[in-house]
N, C-alpha and C positions, 0 to 999 in steps of 0.2 A: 569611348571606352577609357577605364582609367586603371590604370597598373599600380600597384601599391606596393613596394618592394622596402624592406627595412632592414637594416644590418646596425650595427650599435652605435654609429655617428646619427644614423637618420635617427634612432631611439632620444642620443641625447640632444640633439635638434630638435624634437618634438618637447622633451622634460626642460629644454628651456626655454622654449615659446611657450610652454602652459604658467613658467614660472613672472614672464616678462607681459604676459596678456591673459594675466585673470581674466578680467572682466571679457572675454573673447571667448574664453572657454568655460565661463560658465555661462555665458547665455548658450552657446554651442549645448551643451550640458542640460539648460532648461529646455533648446526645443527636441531633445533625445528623450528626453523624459515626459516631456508633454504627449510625442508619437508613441514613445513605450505604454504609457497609461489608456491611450485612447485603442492601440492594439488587445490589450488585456480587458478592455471592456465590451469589446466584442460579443454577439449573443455564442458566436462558437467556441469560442475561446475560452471564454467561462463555463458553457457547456466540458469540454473539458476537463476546464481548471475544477469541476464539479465534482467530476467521474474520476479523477485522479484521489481529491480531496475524501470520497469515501472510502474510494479503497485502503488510501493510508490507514485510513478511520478504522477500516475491518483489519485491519493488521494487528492494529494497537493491542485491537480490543480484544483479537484471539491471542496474541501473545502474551497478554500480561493479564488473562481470564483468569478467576479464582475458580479452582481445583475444588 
């Protein structure tokens, strides 16, 4: 188990290892983004992202209906 506790030394510990190891956190960064895209692409997820996407849709489209 890992405990993760931050107070504003640990904050500026961290803003200066992201400034001193670029290339660390952005590969960091690319495999966060690779598992976030392969999350979203999910058949339920998208399913979701569907069902949310129409609803917005009907929002729109009854709020800003011509009278």
């Amino acid at each position: 188990m890992v405990k993760i506790t931050l107070d504003e030394e640990s904050i500026d510990a961290i803003v200066k290892y992201a400034k001193t190891h670029r290339n660390e956190v952005r590969e960091l960064m690319k495999i966060v983004g690779e598992e976030a895209l392969s999350v979203l692409t999910e058949k339920e997820v998208l399913k979701e992202g569907a069902k949310l996407y129409r609803e917005i849709q009907r929002e729109i489209n009854y709020t800003y209906r011509k009278d």
